[in-house]
N, C-alpha and C positions, 0 to 999 in steps of 0.2 A: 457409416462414417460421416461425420459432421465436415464440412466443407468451410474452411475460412475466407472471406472474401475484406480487400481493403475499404472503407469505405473514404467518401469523398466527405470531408470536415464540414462542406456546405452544404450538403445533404441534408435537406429538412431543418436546418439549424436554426435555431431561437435567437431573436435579438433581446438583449437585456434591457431594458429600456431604462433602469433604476436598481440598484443594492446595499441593502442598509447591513452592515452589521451589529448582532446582538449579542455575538461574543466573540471576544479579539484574546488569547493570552497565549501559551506556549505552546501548550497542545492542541488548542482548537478555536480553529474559528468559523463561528455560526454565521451567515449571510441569509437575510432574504432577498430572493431576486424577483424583479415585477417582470416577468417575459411577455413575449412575443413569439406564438409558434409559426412557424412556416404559411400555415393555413390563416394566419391572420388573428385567432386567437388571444385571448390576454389571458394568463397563468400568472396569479398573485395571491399571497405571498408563495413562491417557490424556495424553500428552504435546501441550501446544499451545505455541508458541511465541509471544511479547510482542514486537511490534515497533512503531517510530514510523510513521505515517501517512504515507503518500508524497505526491510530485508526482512529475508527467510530463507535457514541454509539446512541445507538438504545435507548433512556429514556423515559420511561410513566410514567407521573402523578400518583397519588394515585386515579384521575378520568378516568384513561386511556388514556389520551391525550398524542400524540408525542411530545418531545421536540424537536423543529427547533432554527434553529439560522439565521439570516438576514445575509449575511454577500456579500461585495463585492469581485469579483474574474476577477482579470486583466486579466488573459488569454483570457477569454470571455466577459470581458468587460460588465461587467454585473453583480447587486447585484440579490443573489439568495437565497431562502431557501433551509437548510443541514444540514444534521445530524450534531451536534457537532464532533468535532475528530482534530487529528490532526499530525504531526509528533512524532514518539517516539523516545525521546532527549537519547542523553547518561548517563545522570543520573539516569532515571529512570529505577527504579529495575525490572521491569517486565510489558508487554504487557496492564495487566490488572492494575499498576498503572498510566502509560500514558496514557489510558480510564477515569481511576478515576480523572487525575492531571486534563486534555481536558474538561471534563465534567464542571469541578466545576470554569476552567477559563471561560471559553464559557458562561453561563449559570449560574453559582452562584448555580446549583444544586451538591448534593450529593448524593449518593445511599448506602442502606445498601446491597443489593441481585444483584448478577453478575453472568449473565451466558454468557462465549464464545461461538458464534455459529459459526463461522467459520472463513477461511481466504481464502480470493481471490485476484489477482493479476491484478491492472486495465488494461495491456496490456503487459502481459507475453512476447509477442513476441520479445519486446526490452525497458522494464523496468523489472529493480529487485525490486520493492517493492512492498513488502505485506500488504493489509490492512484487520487487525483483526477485527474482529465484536463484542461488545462488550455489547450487550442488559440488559438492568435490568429490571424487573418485578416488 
């Protein structure tokens, strides 16, 4: 069993020293950053990408069945089944209402019982968004 440990923010942290961006619109924004590693290092151009904060909701039936949604996905060129979810827009009040808004576009379902199990980060290394998990029972 893997072992999760907190880590400390300044651990090893990079100063930015300079960030251009190269693409600024709704869905994404491209940044290069000229860093500074811990070790003194210069890391240029470091590319991270700006995106909105996800949901993804984990929904079972009243018979236990997962709720999937069919949907096609251009990146991979390819229609796939996925958790419902989606971006969380700026109107929405909180985490858990852009779970419930995703939910009930996606799917036509509603949930009365919401439990957050976590948040994970699809590729920390050079994206900032987070996607909340968002299961109902």
């Amino acid at each position: 069993m893997m072992s999760e440990t907190a880590s400390d923010p300044r651990d090893d942290a990079w100063t930015i020293l300079s960030s251009t961006y190269l693409v600024n619109d709704r869905w994404l924004r491209l940044r290069a950053d000229h860093c500074r590693t811990a070790a003194g290092r210069d890391v240029a151009p470091y590319y991270v990408f700006e995106y909105p904060d996800w949901v993804s909701v984990l929904s079972l039936t009243a018979e236990r069945d997962v709720v999937l949604i069919r949907q096609y996905r251009h990146g991979i060129r390819r229609t796939i089944l996925e958790l419902p979810g989606g971006a969380v827009d700026e109107g929405d009040a909180s985490i858990l209402a852009a779970a419930q808004r995703e939910l009930l576009e996606e799917t036509g379902y509603a949930a009365k019982e919401w439990h957050q199990t976590g948040t994970t980060g699809a590729s920390p290394h050079n994206h900032t968004e987070h996607d909340s998990l968002l299961p109902r029972v």
